[in-house]
N, C-alpha and C positions, 0 to 999 in steps of 0.2 A: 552584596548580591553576587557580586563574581568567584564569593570563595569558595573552595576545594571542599568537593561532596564528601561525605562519611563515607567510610569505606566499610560493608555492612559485607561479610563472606556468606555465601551460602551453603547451608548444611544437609548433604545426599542423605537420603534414608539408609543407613547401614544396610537393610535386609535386602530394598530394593538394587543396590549394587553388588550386593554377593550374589543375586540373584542373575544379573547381567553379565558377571564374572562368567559366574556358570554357566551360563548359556555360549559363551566363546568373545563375548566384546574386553574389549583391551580395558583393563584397569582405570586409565585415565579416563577411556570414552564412559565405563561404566560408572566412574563418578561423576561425571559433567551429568549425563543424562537424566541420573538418581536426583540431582540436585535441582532438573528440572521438570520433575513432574514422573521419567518414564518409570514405570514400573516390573515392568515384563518384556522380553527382547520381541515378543509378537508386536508391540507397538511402534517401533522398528520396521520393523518389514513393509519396506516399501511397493512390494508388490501390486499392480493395477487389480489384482482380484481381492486384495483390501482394503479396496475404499469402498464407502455406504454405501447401501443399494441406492439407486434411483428410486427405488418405489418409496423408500423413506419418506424422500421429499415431497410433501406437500404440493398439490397443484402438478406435479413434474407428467403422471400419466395424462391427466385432460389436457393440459399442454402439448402432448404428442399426437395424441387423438386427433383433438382440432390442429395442429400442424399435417400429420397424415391427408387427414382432408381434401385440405389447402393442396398442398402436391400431388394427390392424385388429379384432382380438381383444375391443377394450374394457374393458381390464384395468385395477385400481384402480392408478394409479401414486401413487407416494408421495413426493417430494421430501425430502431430510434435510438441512435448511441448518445453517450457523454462526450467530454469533451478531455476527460483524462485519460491519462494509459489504459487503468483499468476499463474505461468505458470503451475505448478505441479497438483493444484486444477483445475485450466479448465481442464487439459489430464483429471485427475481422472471423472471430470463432462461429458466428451465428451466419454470417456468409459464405466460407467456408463448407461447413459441418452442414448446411443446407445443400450449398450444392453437393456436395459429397453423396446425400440422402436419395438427392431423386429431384431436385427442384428443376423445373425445365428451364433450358437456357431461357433470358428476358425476364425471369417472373421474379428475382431479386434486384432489390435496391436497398440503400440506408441514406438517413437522413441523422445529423449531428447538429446541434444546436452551436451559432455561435458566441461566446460566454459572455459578452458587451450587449451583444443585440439581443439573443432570446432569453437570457437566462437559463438556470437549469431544469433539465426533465422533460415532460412529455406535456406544452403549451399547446394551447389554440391555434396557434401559425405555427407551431411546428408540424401539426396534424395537417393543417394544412398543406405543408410543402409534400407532404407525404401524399395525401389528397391529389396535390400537382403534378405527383407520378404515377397515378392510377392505381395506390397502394386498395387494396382489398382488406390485407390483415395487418395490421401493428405488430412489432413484437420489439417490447422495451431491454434494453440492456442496462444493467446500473443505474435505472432511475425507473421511477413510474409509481414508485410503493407510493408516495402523495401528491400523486398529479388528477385530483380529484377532478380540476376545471377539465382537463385534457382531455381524459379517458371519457367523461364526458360529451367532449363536444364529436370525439372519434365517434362514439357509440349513435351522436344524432345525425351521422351521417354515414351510416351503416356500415362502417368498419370492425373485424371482431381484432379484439384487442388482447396478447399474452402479453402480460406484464415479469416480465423476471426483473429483480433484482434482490439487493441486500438490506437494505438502509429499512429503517425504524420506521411504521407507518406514523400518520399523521395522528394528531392528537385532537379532540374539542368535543371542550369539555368536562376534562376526564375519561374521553371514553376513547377508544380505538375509532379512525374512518378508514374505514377502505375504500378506495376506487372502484368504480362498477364496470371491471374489466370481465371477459369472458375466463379470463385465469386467470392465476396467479400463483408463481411462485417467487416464492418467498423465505428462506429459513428462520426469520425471523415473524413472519406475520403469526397473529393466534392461534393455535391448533396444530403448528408444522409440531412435528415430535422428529425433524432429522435432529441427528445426531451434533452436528457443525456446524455452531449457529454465526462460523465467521469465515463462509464462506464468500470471497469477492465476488462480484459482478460476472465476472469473466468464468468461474468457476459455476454459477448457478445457471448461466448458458449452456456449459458445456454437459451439466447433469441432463438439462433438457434434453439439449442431442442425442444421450447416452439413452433415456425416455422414449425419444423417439424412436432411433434403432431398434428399439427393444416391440413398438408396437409394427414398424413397419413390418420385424422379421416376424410377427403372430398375423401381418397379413397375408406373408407368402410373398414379401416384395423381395429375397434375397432367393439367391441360389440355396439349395439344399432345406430351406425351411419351409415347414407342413403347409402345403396347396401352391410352392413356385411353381412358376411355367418352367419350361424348358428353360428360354433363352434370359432368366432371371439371373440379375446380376450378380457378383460375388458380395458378401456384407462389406461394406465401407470401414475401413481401421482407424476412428475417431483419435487412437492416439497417436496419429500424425498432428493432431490439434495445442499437444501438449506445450509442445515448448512455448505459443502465443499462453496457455492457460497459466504455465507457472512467471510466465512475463508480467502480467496483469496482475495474478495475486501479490507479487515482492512488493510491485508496484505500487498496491495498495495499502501497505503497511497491516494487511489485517492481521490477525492472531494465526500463528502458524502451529496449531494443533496439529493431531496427529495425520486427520486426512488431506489438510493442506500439503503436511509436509510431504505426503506421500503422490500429493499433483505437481508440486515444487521438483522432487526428488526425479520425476517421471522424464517433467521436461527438461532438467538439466543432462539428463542420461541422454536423449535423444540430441541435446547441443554438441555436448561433449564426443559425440559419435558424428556429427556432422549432417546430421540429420534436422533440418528446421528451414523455418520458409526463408528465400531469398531475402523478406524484406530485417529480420533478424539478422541474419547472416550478414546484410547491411550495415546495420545497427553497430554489430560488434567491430565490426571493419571504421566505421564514423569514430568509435568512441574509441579506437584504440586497443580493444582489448581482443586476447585469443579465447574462442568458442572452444577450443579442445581442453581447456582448462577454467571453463563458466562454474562461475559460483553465484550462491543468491548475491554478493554486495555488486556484481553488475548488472544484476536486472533493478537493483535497488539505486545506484549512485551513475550509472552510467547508460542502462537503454532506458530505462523509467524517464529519466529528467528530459530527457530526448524527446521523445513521445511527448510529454507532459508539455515541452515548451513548445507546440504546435496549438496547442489548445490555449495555453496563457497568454500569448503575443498574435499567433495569427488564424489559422484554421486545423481545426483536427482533421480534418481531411486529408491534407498531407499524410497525418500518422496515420490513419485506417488504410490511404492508398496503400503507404508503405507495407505495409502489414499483406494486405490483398495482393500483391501483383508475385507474379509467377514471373515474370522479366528480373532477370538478374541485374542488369544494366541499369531500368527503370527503376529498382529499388536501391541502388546505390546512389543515382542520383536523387532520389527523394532523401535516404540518409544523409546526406551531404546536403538537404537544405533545413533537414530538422538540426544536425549539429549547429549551421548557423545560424538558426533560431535560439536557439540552447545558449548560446555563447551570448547573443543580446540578451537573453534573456537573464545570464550569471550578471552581467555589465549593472542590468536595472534592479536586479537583486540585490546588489553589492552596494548601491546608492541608497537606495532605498532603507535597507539593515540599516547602515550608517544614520542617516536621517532619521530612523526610529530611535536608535540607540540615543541622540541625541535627546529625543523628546525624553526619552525615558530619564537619562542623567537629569533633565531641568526637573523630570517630577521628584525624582528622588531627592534631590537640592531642598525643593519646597517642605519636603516633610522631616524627621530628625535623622536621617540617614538610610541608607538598605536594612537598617534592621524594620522600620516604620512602614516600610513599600507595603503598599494595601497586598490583599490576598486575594486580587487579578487587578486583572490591565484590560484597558481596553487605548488603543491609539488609533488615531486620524491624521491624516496633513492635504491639502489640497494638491498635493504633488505627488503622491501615490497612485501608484499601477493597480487598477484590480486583477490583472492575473497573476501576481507577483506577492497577493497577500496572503495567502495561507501559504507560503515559504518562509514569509519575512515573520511569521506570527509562528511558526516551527521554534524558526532560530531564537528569540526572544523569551520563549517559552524554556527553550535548552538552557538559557544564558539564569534567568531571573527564576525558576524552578515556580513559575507561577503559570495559572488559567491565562491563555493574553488571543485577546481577538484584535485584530488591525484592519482597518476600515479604508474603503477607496470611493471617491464619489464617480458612480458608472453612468452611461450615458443618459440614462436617462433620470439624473440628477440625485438619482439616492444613493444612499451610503450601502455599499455591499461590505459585509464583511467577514472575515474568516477566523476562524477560531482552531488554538489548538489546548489538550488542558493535560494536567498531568493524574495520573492513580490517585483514585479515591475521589476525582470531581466527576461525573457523568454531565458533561458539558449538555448534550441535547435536553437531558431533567432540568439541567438550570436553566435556559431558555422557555421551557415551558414552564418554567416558574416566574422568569421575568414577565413572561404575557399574561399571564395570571394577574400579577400584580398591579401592570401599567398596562390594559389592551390598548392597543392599535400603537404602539412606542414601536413590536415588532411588526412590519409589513409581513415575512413570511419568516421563517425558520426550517433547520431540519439537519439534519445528520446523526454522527455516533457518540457513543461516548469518549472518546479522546478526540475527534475532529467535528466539527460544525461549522454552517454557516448562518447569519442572518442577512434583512436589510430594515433599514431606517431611514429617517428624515435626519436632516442633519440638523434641524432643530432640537431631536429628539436622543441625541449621541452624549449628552450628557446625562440623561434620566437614565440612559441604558445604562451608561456606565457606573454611576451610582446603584443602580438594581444589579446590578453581577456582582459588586463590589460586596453586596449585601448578601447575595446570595451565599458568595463563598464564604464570609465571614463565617455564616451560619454552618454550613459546612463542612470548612474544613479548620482543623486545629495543628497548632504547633508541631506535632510528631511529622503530620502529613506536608506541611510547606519546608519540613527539614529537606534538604537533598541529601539524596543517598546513592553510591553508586554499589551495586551487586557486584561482587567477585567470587571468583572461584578458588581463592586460595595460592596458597605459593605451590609453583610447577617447581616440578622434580629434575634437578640438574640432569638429569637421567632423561629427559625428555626434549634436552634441547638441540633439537638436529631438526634436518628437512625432511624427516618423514614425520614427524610428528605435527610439521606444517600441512606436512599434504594429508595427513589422518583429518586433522581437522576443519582442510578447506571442502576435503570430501561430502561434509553432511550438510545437511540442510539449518540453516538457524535463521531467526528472523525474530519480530515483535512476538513475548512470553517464551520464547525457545533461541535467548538470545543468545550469541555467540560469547564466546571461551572468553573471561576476562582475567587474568590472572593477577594475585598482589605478592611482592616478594619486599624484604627491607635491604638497601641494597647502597652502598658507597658510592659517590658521586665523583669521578675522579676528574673528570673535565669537561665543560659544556661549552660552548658557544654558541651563536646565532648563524643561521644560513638562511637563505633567501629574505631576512632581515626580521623575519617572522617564526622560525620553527627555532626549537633548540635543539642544537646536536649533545648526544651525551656519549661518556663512554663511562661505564659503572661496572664496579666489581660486585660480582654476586655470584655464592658460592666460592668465595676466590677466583672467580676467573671473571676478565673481565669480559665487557657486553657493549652490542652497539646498540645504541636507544635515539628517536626520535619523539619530538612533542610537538605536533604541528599545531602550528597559530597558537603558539604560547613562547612568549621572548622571555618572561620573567626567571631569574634565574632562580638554582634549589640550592639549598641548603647540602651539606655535608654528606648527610643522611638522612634519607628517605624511604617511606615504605613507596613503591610505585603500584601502581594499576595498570597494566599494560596488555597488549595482545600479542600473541606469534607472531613474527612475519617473515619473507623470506627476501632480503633483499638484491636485484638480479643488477647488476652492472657490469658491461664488459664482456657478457660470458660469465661469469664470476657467481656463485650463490654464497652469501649470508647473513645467517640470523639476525634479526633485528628487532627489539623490544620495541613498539608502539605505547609509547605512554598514552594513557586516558586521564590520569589524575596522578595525585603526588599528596602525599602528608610526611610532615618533618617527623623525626623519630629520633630519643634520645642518643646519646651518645655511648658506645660501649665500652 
């Protein structure tokens, strides 16, 4: 189970790189791109007047309508956020970008569920808390597409209800449910025709805003637009919003298509210029890293997991504060108590893996080896974290190239569980297939295709497991439980310096638009072990030799090897040099 992926290169479209060429992009960048989809250097251009219209979006003008309303009106609006980054960064965008609009001071609040006590989305008592604060109108961030009970109970107590999010509506039956919200946008619900159908949480917020601006300024609410007063204000510049917006999407691992990349691309430019909200600026300061030089793998490895461990160990509130407050001060010190949440949170993650890893070796033991490992996993221990599960079901997932959901019993006594699956399994189809087959096995279900969650009886933890086990059988076959890792081919000795690092820390890469992986066959001239866990190498490639790392990998290589590696730039001292990141390694004859 732990052996070294195929190394599977990827082949550019010849036309579409000569294409690229000619338009002025650098040969290298013109092969990477062609290889991942771009075609045309217009897909490229990041420019804020190239992303979708708003009116694309489904739901997005009634949405603005009834928000217009609402603030002229002065009505209590209510935010209902998640409790991940990406949920935390829409509240902060939809609080924001609200007041920004016109909301009178007092008439916003948000309300976050906590992930033990309410579970996820838009509940009965969550409506309620909202209720407790005179909320008027609802407006869901990253959750609500199947919060049928919810939007309900809001609805019988005369609340009008915008539902934004991303996620997959509900299913029974066979048939699509929608919620009986007064909106709803959605790029995924039936009938949206946007373009982007992987837009985060955070991102479908901030189209609204983009919606709204657009009706305010047709009612004459902005300086200079047909029927303002005199003393009407200037339009609000939304992309100050940016940088929380491309925070939320890394965060969310969604697919970074073209208009992602160009919300990504938006708010890295405003980081990197020093432009972004204190509680950010925070972030980067907590986690170590420089803002003048943000790249997506710190919204992804370093503010994401931050944010993120507020919500899995104790209150997202923290992270939204953080996010919210215009005090520099105040947002340092909330940074500095999400790092130390983050840090408990690596501590119970790191037991936890281990502990899985464990169950997983005795399952494998029971059957004729890792070649026999069924085709998914499902694990439990009575000593597992539920905030802590869909990390440890990530890593397991990475490790074993298989469907794996890991289960915690949460307070109130059922099994929650998180799921992550790899290409070619649409995790949320399969759960609506295990309900099919076993009803009431699942209490509720829902997510995407690569992530999910359920909950159960833990009576009920081995019929589920048997029914996924089944499910995947059925779909998926040997080619697809092969691992394989994508590369871009052997780099051109010609390309290895520090500007070729910073060419390509410059763009934007992420999930489908993944970053540079390069394979070269290369002589191993000496490795050792440092921190008792990485290997250090020095290898000769091209004739000249090279410094290379392999973190959390001790086993030593062979002579020669093709490797898989990434650029990197290594700073010590003052000092910059290159340094190959191994990702994988396959032995290679002898010459």
């Amino acid at each position: 189970m732990s052996a070294s992926p195929t190394l599977q290169q990827r082949v550019p479209v010849p036309r579409a790189a000569w294409a690229l060429e000619q338009a002025g992009v650098s040969p290298l960048l013109a092969r990477l791109f062609a290889s991942r989809g771009v075609r045309a250097a217009d897909e490229l251009d990041d420019a804020l007047a190239k992303l979708l219209p708003p009116g694309d979006l489904r739901g997005a003008a009634d949405a603005a309508a009834l928000l217009a309303d609402a603030l002229r009106d002065g009505l209590r609006i209510c935010v209902v956020a998640d409790y991940d980054c990406d949920g935390a960064t829409a509240c902060a965008v939809a609080m924001r970008g609200l007041a920004l609009l016109g909301a009178a001071p007092g008439t916003l609040g948000y309300v976050v569920p906590d992930r033990a006590v309410h579970g996820y989305g838009l509940t009965p008592a969550i409506v309620d808390l909202a209720l407790a604060q005179g909320a008027q109108v609802l407006v869901t961030v990253d959750n609500g597409i199947a919060s049928l009970a919810g939007v309900a109970h809001a609805r019988s107590h005369a609340l009008a209800v915008v539902v934004t999010d991303h996620h997959l509506p509900a299913q029974v039956d066979d048939a699509i449910v929608l919620p009986d919200a007064n909106v709803i946008v959605n790029p995924n619900q039936p009938g949206c025709g946007f373009a982007s159908k992987h837009l985060a949480g955070v991102g479908v917020m901030f189209y609204v805003l983009l919606a709204l601006r657009s009706e305010l300024r047709a009612r004459g609410a902005f300086a200079g637009a047909p029927g303002a007063s005199a003393d009407a204000p200037q339009q609000p510049k939304l992309d100050s919003l940016l940088d929380l917006v491309a925070l939320g999407t890394v965060a969310d691992v969604v697919r970074l298509d073209a208009n992602n990349r160009r919300l990504v691309a938006q708010g890295l430019k405003r980081i990197r210029a020093g432009r972004m909200q204190p509680g950010v600026a925070a972030l980067f300061a907590a986690a170590g890293r420089d803002p003048s030089r943000a790249g997506g793998a710190d919204f992804g490895f370093a503010l994401g997991p931050r944010v993120n461990a507020a919500g899995r160990l104790s209150d997202m509130t923290l992270g939204i504060e953080c996010l919210l407050t215009d005090d520099a001060g105040r947002a340092a010190q909330l940074a500095q108590q999400l790092d130390a949440i983050n840090r408990e949170r690596r501590e119970l993650e790191s037991g936890m893996r281990e502990q899985a890893e464990s169950l997983l070796e005795e399952l494998l033991q029971t059957l004729s080896g890792p070649a026999a490992a069924p085709p998914a996993l499902a694990i439990y221990d009575r000593g597992f974290h539920e905030g802590v599960v869909g990390i440890v079901a990530s890593r397991l997932k990475d490790r074993v190239h298989r469907p794996t959901f890991v289960f915690a019993r949460g307070q109130d006594g059922l099994l929650k569980g998180s799921g992550r699956s790899i290409e070619g399994f649409h995790l949320r189809d399969a759960l609506d297939l295990v309900s099919k087959r076993h009803p009431g096995v699942l209490k509720k279900f829902g997510g995407h295709a690569m992530a999910a969650g359920c909950t159960v009886d833990e009576a009920d933890f081995a019929t589920f497991d048997t029914a996924l086990q089944r499910v995947a059988a059925e779909w998926l076959d040997a080619a697809t439980l092969e691992r394989r890792l994508l590369c871009d081919g052997p780099l051109g000795i010609e390309h290895f310096n520090t500007a070729t690092v910073a060419s390509l820390d410059a763009q934007v890469w992420g999930p489908s638009f993944e970053a540079p992986l390069f394979s070269d066959e290369v002589e191993v001239v000496s490795q050792r072990l440092v921190g008792e866990k990485h290997l250090k190498l020095s290898v000769r490639h091209s004739g000249t030799l090279r410094d290379a790392i392999w973190f959390n990998h001790a086993e030593p290589l062979p002579e020669r090897v093709t490797l898989a590696y990434r650029l990197s730039v290594d700073e010590y001292n003052g000092r910059q040099r290159l340094q190959m990141i191994v990702e994988s390694a396959q032995a290679t004859g002898h010459r």
